[in-house]
Backbone as ProteinMPNN parsed JSONL, in Angstrom:
{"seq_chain_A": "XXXXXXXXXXXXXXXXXXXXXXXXXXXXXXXXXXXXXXXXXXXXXXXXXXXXXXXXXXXXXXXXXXXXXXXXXXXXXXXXXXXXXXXXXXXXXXXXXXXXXXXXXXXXXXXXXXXXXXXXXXXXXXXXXXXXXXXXXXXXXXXXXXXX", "coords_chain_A": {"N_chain_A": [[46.28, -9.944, -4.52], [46.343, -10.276, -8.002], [46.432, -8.553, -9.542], [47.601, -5.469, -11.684], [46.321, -3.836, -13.04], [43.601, -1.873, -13.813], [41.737, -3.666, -15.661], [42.524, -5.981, -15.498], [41.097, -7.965, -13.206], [39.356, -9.816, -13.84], [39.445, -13.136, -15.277], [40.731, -13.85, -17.091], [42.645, -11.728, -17.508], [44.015, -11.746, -15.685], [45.187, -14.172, -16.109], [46.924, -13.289, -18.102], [48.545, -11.78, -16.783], [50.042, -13.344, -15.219], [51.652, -14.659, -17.399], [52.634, -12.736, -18.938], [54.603, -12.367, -16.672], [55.652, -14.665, -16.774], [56.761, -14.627, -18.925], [59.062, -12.334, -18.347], [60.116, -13.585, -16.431], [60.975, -15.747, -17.233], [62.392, -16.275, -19.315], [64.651, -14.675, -19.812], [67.279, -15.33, -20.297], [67.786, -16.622, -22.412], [68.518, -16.079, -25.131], [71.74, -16.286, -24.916], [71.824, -18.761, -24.825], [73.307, -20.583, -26.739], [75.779, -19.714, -27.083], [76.192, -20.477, -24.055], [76.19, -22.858, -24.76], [78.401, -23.244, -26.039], [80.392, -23.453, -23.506], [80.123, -25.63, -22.763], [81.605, -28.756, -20.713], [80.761, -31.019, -22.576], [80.328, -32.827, -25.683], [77.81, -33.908, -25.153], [76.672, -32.566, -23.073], [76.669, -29.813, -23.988], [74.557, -30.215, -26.282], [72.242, -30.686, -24.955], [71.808, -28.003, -23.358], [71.458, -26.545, -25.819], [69.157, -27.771, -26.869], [66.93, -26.683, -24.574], [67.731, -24.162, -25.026], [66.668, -23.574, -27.595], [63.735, -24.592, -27.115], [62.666, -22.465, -24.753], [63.226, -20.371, -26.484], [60.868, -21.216, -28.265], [58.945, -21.65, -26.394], [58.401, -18.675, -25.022], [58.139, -17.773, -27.719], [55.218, -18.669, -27.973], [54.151, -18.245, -25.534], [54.004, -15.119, -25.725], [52.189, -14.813, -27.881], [50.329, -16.159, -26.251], [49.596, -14.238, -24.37], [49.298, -11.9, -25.878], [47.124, -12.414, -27.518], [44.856, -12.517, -25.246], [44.856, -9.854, -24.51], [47.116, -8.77, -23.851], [49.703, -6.421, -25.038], [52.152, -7.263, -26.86], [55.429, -8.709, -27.084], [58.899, -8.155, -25.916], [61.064, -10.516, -24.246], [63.242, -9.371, -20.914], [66.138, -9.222, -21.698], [69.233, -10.205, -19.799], [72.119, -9.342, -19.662], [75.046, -11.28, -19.521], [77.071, -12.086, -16.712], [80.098, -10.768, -15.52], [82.744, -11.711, -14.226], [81.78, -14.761, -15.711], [80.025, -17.158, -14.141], [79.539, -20.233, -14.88], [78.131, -21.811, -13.404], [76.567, -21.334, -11.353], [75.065, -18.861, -13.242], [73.119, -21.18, -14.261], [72.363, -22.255, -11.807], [70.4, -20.03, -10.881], [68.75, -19.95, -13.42], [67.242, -22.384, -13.081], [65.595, -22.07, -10.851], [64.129, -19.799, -12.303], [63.025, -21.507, -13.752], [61.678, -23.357, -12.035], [59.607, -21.005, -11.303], [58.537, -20.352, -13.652], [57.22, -22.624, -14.31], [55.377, -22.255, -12.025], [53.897, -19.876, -12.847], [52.792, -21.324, -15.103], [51.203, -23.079, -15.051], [49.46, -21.812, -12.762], [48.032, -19.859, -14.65], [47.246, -21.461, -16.598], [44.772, -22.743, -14.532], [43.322, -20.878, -14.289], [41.862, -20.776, -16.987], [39.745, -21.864, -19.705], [39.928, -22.752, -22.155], [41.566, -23.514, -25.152], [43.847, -22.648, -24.538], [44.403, -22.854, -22.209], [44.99, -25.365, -21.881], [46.977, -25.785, -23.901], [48.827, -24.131, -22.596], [49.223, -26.032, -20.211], [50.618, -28.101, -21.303], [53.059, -26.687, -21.93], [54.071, -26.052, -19.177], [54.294, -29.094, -18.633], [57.046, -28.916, -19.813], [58.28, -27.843, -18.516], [58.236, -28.931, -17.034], [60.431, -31.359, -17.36], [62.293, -29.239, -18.297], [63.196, -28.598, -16.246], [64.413, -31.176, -14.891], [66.503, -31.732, -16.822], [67.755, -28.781, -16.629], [68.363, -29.646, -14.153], [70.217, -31.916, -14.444], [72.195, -30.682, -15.753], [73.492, -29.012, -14.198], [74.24, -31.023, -12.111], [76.534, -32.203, -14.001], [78.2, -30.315, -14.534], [79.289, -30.292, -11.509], [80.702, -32.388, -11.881], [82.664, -31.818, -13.97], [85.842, -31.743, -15.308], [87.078, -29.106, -14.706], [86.63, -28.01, -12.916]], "CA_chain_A": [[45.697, -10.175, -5.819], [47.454, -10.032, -9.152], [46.081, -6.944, -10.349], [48.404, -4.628, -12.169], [45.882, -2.904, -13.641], [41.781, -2.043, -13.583], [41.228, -4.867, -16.603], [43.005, -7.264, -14.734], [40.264, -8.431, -12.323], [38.765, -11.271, -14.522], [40.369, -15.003, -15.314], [41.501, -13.755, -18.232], [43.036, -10.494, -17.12], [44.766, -12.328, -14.271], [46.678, -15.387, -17.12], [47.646, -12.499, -18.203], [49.724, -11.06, -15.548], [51.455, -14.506, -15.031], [52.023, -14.743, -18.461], [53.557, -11.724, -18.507], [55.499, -12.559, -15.303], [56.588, -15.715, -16.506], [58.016, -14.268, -19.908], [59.795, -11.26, -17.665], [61.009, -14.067, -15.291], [61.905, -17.561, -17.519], [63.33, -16.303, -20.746], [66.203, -13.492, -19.69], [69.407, -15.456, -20.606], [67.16, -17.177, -23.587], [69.709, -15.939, -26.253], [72.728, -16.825, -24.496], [72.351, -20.646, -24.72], [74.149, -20.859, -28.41], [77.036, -18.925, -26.33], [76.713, -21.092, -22.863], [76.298, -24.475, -25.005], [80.026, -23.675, -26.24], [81.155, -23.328, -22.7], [79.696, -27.016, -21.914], [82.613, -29.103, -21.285], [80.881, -32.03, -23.527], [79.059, -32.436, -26.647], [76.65, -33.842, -24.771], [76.046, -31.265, -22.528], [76.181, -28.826, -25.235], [73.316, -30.332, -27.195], [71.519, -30.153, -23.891], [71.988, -26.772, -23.14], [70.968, -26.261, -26.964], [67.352, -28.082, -26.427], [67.127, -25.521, -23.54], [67.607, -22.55, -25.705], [65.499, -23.633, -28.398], [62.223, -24.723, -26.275], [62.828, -21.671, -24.22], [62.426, -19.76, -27.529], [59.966, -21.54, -28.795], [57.722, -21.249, -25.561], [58.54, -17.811, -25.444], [57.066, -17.261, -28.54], [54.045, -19.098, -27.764], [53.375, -17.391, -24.416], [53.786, -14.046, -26.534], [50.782, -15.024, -28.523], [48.452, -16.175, -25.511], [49.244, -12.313, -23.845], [47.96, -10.859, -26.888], [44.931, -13.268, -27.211], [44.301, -12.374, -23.841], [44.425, -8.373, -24.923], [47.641, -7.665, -24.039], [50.295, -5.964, -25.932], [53.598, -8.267, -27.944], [56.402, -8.14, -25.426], [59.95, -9.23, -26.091], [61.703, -10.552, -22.965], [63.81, -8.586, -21.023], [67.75, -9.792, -21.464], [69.664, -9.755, -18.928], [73.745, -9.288, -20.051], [75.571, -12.398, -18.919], [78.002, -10.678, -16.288], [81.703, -10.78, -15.909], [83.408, -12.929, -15.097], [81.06, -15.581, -16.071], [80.149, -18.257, -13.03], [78.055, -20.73, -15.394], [77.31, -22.95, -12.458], [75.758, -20.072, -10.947], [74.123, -19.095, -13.647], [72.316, -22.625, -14.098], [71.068, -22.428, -10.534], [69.255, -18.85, -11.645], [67.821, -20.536, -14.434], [66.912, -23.355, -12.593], [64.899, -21.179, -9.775], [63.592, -19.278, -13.53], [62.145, -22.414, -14.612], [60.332, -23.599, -11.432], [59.106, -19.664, -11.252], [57.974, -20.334, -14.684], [56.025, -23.62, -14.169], [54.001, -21.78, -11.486], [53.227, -19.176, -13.802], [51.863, -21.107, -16.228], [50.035, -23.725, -14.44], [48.026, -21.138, -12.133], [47.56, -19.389, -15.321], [46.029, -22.337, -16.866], [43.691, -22.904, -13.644], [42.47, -19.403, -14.571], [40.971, -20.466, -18.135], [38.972, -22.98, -20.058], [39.807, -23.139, -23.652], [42.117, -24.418, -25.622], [45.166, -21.74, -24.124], [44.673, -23.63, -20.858], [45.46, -27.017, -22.505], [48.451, -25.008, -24.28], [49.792, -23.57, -21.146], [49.814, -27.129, -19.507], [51.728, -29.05, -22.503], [54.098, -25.684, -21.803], [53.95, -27.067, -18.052], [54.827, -30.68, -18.473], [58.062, -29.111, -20.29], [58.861, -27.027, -17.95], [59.128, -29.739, -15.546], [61.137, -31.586, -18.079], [63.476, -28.408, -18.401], [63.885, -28.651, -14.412], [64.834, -32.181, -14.625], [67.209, -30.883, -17.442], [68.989, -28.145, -15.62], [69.504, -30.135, -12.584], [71.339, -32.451, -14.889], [73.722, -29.661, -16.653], [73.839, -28.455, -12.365], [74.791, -31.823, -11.419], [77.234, -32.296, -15.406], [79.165, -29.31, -14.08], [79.641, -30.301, -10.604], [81.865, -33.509, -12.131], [83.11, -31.376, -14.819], [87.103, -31.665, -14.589], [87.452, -27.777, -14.837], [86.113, -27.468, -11.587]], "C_chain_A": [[46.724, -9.863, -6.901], [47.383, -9.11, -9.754], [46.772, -6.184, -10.433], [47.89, -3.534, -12.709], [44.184, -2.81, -13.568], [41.433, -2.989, -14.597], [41.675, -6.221, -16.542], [41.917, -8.024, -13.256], [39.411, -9.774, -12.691], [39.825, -12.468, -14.665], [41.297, -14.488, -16.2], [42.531, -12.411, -17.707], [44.359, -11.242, -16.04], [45.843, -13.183, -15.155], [47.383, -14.225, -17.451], [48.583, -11.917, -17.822], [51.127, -11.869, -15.147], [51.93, -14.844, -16.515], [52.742, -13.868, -18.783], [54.838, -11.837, -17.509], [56.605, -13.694, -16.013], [57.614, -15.48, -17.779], [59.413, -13.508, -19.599], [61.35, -12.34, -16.728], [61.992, -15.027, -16.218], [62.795, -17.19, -18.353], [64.366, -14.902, -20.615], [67.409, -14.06, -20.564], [69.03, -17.106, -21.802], [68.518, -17.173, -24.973], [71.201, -15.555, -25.818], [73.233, -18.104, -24.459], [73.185, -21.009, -25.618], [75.568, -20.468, -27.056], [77.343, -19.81, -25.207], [76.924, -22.97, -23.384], [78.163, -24.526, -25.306], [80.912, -23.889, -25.356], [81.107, -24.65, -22.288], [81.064, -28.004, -21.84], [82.485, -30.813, -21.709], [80.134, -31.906, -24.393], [77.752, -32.657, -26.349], [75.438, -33.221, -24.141], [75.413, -30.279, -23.321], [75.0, -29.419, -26.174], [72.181, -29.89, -25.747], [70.9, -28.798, -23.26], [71.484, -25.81, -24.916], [69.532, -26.375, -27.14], [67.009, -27.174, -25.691], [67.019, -24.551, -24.165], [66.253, -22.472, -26.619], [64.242, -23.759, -28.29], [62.219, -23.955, -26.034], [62.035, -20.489, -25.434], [61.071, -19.824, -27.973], [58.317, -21.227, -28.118], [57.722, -19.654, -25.273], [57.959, -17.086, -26.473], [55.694, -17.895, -28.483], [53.297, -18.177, -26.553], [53.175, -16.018, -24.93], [52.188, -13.606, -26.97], [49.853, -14.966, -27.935], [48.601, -14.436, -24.786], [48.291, -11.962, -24.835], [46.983, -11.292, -27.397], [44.142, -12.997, -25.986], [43.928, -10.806, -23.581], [45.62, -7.882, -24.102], [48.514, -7.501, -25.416], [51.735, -7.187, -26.028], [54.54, -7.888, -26.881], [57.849, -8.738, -26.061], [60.85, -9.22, -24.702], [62.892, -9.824, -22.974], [64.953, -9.107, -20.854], [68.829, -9.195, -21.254], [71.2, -9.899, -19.84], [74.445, -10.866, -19.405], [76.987, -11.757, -17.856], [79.516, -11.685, -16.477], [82.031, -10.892, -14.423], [82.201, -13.888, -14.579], [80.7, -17.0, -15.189], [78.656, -19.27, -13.83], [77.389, -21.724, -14.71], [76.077, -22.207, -11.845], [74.376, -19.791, -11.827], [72.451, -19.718, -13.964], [71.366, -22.868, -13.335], [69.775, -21.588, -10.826], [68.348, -19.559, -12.319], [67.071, -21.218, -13.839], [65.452, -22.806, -11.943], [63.685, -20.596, -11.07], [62.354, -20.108, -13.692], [60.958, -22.998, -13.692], [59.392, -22.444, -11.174], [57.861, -20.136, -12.318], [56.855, -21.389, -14.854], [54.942, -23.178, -12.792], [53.229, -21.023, -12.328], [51.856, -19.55, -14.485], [50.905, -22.72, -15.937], [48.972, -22.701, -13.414], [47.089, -20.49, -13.649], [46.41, -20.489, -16.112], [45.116, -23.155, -16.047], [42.598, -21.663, -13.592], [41.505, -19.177, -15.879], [40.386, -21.663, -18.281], [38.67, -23.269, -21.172], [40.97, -23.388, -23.671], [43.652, -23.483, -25.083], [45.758, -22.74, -22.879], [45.41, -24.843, -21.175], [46.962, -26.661, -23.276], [49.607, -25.232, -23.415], [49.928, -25.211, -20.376], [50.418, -28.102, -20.364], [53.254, -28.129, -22.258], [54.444, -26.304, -20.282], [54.572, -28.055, -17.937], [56.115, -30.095, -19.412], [59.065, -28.401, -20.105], [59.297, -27.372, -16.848], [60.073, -30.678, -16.175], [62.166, -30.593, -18.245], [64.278, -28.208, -16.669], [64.413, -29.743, -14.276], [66.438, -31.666, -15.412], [68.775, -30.27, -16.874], [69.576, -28.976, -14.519], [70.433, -31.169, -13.029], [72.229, -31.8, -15.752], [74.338, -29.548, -15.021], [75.185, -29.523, -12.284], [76.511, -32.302, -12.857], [78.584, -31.668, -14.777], [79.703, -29.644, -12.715], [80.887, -31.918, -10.528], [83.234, -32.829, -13.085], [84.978, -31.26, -14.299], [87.692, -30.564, -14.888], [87.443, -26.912, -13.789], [87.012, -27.307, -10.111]], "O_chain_A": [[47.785, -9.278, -6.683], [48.251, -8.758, -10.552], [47.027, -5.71, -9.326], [48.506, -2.488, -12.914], [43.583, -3.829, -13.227], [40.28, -3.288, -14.284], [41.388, -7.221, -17.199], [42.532, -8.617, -12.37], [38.93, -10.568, -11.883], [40.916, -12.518, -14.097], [42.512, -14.656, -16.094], [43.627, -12.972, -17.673], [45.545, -10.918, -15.978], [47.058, -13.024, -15.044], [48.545, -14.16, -17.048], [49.485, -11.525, -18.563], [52.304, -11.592, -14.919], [52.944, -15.54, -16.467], [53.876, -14.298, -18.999], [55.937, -11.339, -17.757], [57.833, -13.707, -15.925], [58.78, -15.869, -17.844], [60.493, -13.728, -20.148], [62.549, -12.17, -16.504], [63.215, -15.145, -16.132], [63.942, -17.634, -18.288], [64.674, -14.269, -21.626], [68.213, -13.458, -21.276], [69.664, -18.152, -21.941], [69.153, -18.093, -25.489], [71.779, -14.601, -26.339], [74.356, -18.552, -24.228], [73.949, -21.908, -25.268], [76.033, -21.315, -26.294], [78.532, -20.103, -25.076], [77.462, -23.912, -22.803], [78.961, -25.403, -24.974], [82.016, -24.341, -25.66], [81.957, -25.001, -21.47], [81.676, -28.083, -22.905], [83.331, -31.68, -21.49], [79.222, -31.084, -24.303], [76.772, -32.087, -26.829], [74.218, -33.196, -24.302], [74.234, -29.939, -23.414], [74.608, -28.54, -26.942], [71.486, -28.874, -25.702], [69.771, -28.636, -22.798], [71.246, -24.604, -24.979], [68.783, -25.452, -27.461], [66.498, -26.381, -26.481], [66.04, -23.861, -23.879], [65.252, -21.761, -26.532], [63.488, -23.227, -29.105], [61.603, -23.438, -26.966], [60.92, -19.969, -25.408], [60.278, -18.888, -28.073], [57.24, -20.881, -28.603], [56.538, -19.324, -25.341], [57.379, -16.011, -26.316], [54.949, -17.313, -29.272], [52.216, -17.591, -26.624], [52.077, -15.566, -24.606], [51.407, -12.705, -26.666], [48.817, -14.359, -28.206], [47.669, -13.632, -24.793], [47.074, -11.784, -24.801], [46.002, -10.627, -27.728], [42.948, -13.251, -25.826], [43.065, -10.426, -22.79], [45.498, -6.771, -23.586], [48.309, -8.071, -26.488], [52.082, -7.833, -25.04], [54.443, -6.996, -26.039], [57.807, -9.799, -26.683], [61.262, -8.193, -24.164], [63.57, -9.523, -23.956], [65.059, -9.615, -19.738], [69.391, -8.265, -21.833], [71.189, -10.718, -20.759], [73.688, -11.334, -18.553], [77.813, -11.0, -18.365], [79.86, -12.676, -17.121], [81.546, -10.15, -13.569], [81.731, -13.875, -13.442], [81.192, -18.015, -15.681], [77.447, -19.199, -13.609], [76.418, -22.374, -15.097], [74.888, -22.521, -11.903], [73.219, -20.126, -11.576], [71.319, -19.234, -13.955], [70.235, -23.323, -13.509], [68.62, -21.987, -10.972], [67.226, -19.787, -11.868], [65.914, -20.803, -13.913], [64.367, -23.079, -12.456], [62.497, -20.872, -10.904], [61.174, -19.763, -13.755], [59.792, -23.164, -14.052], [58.275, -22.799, -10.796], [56.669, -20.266, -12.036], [55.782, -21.147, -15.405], [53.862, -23.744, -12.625], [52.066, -21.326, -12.596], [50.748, -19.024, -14.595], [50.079, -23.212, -16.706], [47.762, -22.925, -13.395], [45.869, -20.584, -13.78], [45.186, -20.384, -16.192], [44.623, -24.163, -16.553], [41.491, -21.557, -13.065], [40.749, -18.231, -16.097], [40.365, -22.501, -17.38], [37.631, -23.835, -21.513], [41.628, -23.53, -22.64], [44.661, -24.042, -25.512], [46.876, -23.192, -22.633], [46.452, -25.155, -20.599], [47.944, -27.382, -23.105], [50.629, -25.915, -23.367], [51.068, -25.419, -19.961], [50.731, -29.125, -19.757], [54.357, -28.667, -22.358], [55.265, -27.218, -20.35], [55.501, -28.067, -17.129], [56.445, -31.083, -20.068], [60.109, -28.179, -20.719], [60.073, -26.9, -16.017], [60.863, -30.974, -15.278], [63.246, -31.17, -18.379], [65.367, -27.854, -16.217], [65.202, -29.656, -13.335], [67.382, -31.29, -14.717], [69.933, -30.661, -16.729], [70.727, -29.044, -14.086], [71.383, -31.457, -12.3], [72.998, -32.447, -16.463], [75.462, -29.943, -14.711], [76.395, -29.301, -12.331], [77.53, -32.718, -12.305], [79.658, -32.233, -14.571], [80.855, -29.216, -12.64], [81.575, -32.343, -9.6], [84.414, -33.168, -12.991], [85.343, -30.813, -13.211], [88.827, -30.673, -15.352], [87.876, -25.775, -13.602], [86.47, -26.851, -9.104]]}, "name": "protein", "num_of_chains": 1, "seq": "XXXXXXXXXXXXXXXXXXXXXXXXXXXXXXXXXXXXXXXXXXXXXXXXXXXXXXXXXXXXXXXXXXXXXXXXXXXXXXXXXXXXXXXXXXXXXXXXXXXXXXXXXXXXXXXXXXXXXXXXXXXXXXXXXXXXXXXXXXXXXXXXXXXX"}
């Protein structure tokens, strides 16, 4: 069960947990994209890797909101350092793994309600499988990249 806590046993109690989860899990290396778009080695990439940051944010602060509609507490994700020396293919994959993490999240979560959060959480969903299509084209960007 998902229970973290004794007020976690209801629908709502439960989005919660993956909502929680999925902020803990998707958005770590959130405010690093400005920083990894400069490493891209095209502009195209780099806008790519820019969309990426900015959705990321954006859902980020949205999932924020449904926690604490849901009764919990404001959270800011936890970010991770980018390590040394810097393997941004690597990275990418992480993310990658992040993002399908993150579209379980927040599709069970929205099988767990029935207002308008649910309908939220699956617009967050459909752009989270859009950010998986995404990464696997920075993945696959980098694996031509002539740096490699």
């Amino acid at each position: 069960m998902l229970n973290d806590s004794p007020g976690d046993n209801d629908d709502h109690g439960q989005a919660r947990v993956l909502l929680e989860r999925a902020l803990d899990t998707e958005y770590r290396h959130i405010f690093h994209y400005p920083r990894l778009a400069r490493l891209m080695p095209s502009p195209e990439l780099a806008k790519t890797v820019r969309l990426l940051g900015q959705d990321s944010l954006r859902h980020a602060e949205l999932v924020s909101g449904m926690i604490e509609s849901l009764g919990g507490a404001s959270t800011v994700p936890t970010v991770e350092p980018l390590p040394a020396p810097l393997d941004v293919r690597q990275l990418f994959e992480q993310q990658l793994e992040r993002e399908k993490l993150g579209l379980y999240y927040h599709i069970t979560a929205a099988g767990l309600l029935e207002d308008s959060l649910a309908d939220r959480l699956r617009l967050i969903a459909q752009e989270e499988q859009w950010h998986i299509r995404l990464t696997e084209q920075v993945l696959a960007a980098l694996d031509q990249a002539p740096y490699r």
